[in-house]
ROTOR-676723 format. One record per atom (N, C-alpha, C): x negated, y negated, z negated. Coordinates in steps of 0.05 Angstrom, whole numbers, padded with zeros to 5 digits, always signed. Example, Ala and Ser with C-alpha at 12.3 -4.5 7.8 and 13.67 -1.06 7.14 Angstrom:
% residues 2
-00264+00114-00156-00246+00090-00156-00264+00066-00156-00257+00045-00142-00273+00021-00143-00258-00001-00157
END
This chain:
% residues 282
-00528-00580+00027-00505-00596+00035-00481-00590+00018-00472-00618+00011-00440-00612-00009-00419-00586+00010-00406-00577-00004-00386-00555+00007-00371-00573+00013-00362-00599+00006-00337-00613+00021-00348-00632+00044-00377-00630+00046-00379-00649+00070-00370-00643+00090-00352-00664+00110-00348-00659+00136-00363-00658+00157-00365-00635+00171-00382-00637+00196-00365-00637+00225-00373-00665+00234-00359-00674+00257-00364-00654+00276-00346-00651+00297-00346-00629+00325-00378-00646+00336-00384-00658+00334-00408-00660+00348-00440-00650+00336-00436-00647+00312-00462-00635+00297-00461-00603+00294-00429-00596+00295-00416-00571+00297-00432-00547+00324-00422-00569+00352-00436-00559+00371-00457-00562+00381-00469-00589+00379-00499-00594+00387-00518-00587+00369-00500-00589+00337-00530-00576+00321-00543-00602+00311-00542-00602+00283-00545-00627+00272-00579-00623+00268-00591-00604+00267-00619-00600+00276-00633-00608+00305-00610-00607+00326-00623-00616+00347-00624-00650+00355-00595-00664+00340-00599-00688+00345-00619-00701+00330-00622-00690+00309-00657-00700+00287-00673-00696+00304-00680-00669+00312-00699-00676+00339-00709-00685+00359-00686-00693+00370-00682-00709+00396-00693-00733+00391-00681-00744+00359-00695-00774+00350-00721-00776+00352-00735-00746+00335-00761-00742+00336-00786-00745+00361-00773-00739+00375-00787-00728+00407-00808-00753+00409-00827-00749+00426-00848-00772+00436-00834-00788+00459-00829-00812+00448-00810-00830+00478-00788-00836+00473-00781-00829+00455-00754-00830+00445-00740-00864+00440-00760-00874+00432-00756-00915+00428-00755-00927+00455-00776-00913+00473-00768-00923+00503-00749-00920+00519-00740-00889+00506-00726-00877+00527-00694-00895+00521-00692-00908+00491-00668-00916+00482-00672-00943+00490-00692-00954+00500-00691-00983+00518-00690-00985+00531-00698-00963+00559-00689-00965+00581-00657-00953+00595-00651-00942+00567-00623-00933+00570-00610-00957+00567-00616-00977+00546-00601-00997+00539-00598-01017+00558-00621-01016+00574-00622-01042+00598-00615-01038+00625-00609-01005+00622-00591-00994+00653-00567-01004+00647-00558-00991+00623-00526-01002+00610-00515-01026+00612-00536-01052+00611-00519-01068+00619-00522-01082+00646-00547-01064+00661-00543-01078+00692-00531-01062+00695-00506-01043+00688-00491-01033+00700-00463-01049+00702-00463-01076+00689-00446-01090+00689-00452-01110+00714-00455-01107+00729-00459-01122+00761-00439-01146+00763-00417-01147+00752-00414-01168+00756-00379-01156+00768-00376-01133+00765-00358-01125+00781-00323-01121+00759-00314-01138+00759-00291-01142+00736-00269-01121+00736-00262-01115+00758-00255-01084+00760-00258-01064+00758-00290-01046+00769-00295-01032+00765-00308-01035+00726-00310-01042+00718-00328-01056+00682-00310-01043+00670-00282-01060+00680-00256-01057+00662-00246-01024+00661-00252-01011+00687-00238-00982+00695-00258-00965+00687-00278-00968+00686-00302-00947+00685-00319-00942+00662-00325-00963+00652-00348-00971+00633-00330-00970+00610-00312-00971+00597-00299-00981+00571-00297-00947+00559-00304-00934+00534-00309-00914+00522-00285-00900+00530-00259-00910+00529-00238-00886+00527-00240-00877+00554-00241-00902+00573-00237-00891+00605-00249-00877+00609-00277-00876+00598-00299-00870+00616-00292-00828+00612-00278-00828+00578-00275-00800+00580-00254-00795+00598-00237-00813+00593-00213-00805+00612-00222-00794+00642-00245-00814+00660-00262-00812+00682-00274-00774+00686-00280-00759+00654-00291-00738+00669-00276-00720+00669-00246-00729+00651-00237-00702+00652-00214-00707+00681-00219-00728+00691-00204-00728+00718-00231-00712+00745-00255-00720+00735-00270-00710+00755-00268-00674+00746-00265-00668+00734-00270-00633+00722-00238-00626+00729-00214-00637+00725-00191-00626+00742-00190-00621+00772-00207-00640+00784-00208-00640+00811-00226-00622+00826-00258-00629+00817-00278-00607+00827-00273-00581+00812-00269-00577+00790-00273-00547+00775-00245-00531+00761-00225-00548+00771-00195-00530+00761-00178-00528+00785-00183-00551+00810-00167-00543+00828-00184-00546+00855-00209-00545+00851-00227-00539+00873-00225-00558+00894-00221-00585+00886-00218-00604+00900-00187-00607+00914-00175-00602+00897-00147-00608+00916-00131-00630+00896-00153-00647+00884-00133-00671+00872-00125-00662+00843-00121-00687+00831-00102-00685+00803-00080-00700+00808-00050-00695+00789-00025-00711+00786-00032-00728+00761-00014-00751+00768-00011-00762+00748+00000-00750+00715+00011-00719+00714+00024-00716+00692+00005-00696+00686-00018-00689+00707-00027-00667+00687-00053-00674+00675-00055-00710+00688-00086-00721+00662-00075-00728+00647-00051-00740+00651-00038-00757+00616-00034-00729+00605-00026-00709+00609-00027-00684+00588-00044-00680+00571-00075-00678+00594-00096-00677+00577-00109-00697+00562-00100-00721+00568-00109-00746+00556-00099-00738+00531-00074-00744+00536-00061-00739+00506-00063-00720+00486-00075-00694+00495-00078-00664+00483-00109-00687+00475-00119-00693+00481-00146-00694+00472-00154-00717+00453-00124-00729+00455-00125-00754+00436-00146-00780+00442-00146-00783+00472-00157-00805+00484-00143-00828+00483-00118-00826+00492-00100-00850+00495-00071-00838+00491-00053-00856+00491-00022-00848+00503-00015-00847+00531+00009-00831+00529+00021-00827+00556+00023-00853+00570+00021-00877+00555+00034-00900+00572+00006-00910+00579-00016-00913+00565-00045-00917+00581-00056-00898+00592-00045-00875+00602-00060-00852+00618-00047-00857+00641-00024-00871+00646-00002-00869+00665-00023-00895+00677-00022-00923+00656-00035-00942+00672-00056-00944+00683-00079-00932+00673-00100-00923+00682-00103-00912+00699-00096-00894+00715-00086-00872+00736-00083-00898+00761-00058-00907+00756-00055-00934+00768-00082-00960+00775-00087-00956+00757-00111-00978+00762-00134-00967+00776-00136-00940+00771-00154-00927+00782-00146-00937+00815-00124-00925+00817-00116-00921+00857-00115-00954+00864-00114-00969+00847-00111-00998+00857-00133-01015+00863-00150-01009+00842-00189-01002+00849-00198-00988+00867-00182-00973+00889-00193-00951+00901-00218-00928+00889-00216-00931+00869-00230-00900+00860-00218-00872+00855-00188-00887+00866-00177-00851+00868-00162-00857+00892-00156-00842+00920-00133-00827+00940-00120-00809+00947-00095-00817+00960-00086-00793+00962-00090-00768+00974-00093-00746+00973-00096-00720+00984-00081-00710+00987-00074-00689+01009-00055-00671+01013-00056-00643+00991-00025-00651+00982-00023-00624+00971+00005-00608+00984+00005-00574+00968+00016-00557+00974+00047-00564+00969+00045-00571+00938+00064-00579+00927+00080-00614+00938+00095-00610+00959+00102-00637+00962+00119-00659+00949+00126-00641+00920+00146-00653+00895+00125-00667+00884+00094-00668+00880+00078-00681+00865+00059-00690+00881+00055-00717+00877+00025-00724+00895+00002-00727+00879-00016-00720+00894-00035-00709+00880-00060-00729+00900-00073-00733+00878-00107-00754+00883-00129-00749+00874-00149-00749+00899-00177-00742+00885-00197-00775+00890-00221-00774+00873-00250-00782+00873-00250-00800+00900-00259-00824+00900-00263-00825+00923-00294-00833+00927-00301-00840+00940-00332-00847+00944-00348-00863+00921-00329-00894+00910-00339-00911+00897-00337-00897+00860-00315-00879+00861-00316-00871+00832-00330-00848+00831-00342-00833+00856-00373-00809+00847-00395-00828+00849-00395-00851+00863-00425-00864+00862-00428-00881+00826-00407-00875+00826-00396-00896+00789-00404-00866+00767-00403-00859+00773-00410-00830+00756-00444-00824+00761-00447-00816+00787-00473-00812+00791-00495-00838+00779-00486-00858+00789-00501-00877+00777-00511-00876+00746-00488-00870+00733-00492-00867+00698-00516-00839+00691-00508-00811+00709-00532-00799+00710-00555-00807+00712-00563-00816+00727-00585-00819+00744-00596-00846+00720-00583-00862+00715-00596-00887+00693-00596-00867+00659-00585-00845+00661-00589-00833+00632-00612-00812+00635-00618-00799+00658-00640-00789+00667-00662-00804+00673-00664-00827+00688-00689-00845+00679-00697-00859+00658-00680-00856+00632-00687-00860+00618-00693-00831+00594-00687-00819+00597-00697-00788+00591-00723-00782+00602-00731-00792+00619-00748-00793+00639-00782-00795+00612-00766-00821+00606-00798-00823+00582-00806-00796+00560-00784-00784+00554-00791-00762+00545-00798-00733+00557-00786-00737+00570-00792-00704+00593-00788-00706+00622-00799-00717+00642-00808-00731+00658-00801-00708+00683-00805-00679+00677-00798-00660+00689-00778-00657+00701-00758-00653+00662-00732-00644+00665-00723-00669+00679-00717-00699+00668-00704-00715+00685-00707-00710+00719-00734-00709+00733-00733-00714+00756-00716-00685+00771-00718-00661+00763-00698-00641+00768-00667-00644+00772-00670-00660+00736-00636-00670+00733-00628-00690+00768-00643-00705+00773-00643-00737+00783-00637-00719+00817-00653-00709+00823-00656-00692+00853-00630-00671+00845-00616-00656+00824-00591-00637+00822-00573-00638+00853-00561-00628+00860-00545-00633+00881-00524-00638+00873-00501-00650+00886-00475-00669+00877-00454-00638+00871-00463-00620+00883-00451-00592+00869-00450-00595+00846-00475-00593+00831-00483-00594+00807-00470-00608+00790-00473-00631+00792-00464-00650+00778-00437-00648+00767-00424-00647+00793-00392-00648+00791-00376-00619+00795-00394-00603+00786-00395-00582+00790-00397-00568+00751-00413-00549+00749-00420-00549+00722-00431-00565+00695-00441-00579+00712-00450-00609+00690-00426-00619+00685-00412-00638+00696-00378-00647+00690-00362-00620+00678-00365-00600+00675-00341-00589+00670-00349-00582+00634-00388-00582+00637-00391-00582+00607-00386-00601+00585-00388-00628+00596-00381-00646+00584-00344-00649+00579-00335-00644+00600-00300-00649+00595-00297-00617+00574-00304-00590+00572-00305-00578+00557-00314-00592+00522-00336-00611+00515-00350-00614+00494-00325-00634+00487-00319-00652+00512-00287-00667+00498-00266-00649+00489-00256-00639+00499-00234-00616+00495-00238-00609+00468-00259-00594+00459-00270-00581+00447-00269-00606+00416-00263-00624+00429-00267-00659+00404-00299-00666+00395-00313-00667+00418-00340-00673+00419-00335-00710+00422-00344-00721+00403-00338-00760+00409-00369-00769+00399-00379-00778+00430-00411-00790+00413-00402-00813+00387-00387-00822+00398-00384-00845+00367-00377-00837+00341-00376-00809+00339-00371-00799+00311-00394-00798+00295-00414-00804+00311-00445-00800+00298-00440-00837+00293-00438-00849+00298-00438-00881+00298-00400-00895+00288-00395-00884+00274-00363-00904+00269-00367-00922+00261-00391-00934+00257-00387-00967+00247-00393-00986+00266-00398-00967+00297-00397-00986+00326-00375-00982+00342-00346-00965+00326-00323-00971+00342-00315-00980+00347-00318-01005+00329-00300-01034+00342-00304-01047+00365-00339-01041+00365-00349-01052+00392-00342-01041+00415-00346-01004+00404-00337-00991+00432-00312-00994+00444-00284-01011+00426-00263-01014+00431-00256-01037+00445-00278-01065+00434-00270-01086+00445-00288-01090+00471-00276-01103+00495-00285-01110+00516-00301-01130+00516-00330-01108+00525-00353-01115+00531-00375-01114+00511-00356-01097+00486-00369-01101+00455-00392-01088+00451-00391-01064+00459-00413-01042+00462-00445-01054+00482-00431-01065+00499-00453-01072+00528-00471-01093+00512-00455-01110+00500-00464-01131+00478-00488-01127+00461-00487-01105+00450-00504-01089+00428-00527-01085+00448-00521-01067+00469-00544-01051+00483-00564-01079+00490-00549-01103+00505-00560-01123+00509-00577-01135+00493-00580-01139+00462-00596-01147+00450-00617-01126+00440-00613-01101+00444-00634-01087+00445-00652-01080+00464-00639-01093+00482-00653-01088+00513-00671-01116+00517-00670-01140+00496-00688-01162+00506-00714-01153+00500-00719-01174+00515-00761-01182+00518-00765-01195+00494-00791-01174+00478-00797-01196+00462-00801-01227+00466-00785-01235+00441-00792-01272+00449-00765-01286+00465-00756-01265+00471-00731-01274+00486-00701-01269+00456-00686-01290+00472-00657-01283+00457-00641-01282+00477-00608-01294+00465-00573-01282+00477-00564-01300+00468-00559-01321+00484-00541-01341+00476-00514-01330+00489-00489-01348+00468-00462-01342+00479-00465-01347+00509-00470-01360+00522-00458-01376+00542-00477-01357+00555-00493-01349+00562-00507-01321+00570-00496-01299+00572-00491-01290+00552-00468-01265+00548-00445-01277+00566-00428-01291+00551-00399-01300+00567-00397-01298+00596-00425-01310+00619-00434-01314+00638-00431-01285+00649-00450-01270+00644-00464-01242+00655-00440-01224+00653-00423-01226+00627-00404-01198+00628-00380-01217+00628-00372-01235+00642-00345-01244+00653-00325-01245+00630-00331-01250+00608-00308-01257+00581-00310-01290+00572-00301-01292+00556-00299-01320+00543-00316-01325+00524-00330-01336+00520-00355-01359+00497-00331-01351+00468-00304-01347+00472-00293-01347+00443-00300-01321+00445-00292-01295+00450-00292-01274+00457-00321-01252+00443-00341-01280+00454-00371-01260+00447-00371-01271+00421-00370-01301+00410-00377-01308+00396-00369-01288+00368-00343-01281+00382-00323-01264+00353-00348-01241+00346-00353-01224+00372-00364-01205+00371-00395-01207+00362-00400-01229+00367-00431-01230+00344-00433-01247+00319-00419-01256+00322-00404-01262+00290-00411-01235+00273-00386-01220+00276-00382-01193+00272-00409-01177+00266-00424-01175+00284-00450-01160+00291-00474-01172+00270-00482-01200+00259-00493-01214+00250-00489-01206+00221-00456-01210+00213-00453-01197+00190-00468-01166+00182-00456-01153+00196-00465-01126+00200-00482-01113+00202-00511-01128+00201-00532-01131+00202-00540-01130+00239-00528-01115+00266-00531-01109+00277-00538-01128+00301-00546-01158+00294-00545-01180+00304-00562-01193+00283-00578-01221+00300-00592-01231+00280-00592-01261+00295-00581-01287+00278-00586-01306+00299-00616-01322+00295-00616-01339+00316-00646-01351+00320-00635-01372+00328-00651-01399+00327-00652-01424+00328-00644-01424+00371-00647-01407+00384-00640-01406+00414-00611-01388+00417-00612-01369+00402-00594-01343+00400-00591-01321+00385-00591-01301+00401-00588-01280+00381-00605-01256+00385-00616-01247+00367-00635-01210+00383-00619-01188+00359-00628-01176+00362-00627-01141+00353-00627-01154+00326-00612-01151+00303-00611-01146+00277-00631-01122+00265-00635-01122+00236-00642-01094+00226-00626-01070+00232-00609-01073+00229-00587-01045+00231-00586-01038+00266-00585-01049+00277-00581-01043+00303-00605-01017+00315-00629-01015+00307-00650-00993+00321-00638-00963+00312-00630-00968+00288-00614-00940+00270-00595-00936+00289-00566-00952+00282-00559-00949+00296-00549-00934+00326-00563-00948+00342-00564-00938+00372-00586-00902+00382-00604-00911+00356-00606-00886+00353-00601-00857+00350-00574-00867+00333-00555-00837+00333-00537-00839+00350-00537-00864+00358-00523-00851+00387-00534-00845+00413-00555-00856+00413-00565-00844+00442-00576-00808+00441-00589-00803+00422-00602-00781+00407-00571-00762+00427-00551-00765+00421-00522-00745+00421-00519-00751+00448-00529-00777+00459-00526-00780+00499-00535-00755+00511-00570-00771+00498-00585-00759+00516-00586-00728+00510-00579-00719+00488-00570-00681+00484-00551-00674+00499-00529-00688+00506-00499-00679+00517-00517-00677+00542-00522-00701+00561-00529-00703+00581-00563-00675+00595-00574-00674+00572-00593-00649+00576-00586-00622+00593-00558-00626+00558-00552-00596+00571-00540-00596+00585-00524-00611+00597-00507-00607+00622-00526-00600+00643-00546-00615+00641-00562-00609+00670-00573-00579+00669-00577-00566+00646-00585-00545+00641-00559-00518+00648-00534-00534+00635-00514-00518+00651-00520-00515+00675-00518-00536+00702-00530-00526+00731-00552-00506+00725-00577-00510+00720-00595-00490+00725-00584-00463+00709-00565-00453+00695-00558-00432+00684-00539-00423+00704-00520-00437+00718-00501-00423+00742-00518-00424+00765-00546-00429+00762-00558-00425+00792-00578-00392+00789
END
């Protein structure tokens, strides 16, 4: 390796030997299809929760609000100034989208208020619909881990909600802290991860049936955007190789199996060891 190559925080700590591996593994093509086709029935249809949950920055924003709450203040809630701190220490967003977010969160009901000590700050925890919004993402990244180690997932899948939100969440909001970004393995799918619905888009054409395609008006339909909206975005994708059109629509480009590959490879490792964190504090 050149002495000036950069090695991203994520090959740094996971070990750029283990994500080669991970690609390696037996199951590994399935396990990245059935990840791809949880991913976008995870778009239900629900325009609020899509917008609050699912979109890359939130979603980090999402654990390091769950790891303030279960594992720094033992369930007694987070303030609004002390996630935009960390948002901002961590270079997720600005103070002014950590503030709105927060907001959108309690307006969605995925966050309430709790009693705190301190009556100068109010303070909000988790509520039912944003642990079943978390758990859900487990449980669809473990069934699809599932094709490779069938064991570990079903352990992961049965974990108790201790666990989860417990030392699992606190390893992952640590690997952020720390400047762990799966998309650093993939920067030429940031745009997607940035634009709404851009990323879901991708997973979607890797997730068809042979023989099948993705017409706009399909896409536009299923993830609640505009026919101009997708079109931009597979426009985009088509060039890019990551898109390929067909006389009905569109499927998986050449570039796209690569791709998704280095990024799931860095999912499904983050997501391993977390579960492995639980079995190490048990």
């Amino acid at each position: 390796m050149d002495a000036f190559t950069t090695i991203s925080p994520v090959e740094q700590i996971l070990g750029r030997d283990a994500i080669t591996a991970m690609k390696a593994r037996e199951g590994f093509d399935r396990a990245m299809r059935v990840a791809s086709s949880a991913g976008v029935r995870s778009y239900d249809g629900s325009w609020l929760r899509n917008r609050l949950l699912n979109d890359r920055g939130r979603y980090l924003a999402s654990i390091l609000i769950l790891d303030i709450h279960f594992n720094e203040t033992g369930g007694a809630g987070v303030t609004t100034a002390r996630v935009r701190r960390d948002l901002v220490a961590c270079n997720i967003c600005s103070a002014g989208r950590a503030t709105a977010f927060i907001a959108g969160l309690r307006f969605g009901r995925f966050m309430e208020p709790v009693p705190a000590r301190n009556l100068k700050e109010k303070h909000f925890g988790p509520t039912r619909l944003f642990l079943d919004a978390h758990l859900m993402r487990w449980h669809n990244l473990f069934s699809a881990i599932a094709e490779m180690d069938p064991d570990l997932a079903h352990r992961a899948r049965t974990a108790p909600e201790s666990g989860v939100f417990g030392p699992a969440i606190n390893f992952m909001a640590d690997l952020m802290r720390a400047g762990v970004r799966v998309f650093d393995m993939v920067p030429h799918l940031q745009h997607y991860a940035d634009r709404e619905v851009g990323f879901v888009l991708l997973l979607n054409l890797m997730a068809l049936e042979e023989g099948t395609t993705l017409s706009t008006v399909q896409a536009a339909q299923r993830f609640s955007v505009s026919r101009t909206h997708v079109s931009a975005l597979l426009r985009r994708a088509t060039q890019e190789g990551l898109a390929r059109r067909e006389a009905t629509g569109f499927v998986a480009g050449p570039a796209l199996g690569a791709a998704l590959a280095d990024f799931f490879s860095v999912a499904f490792l983050i997501f391993e060891r977390a579960f492995l964190a639980i079995s190490a504090q048990r």
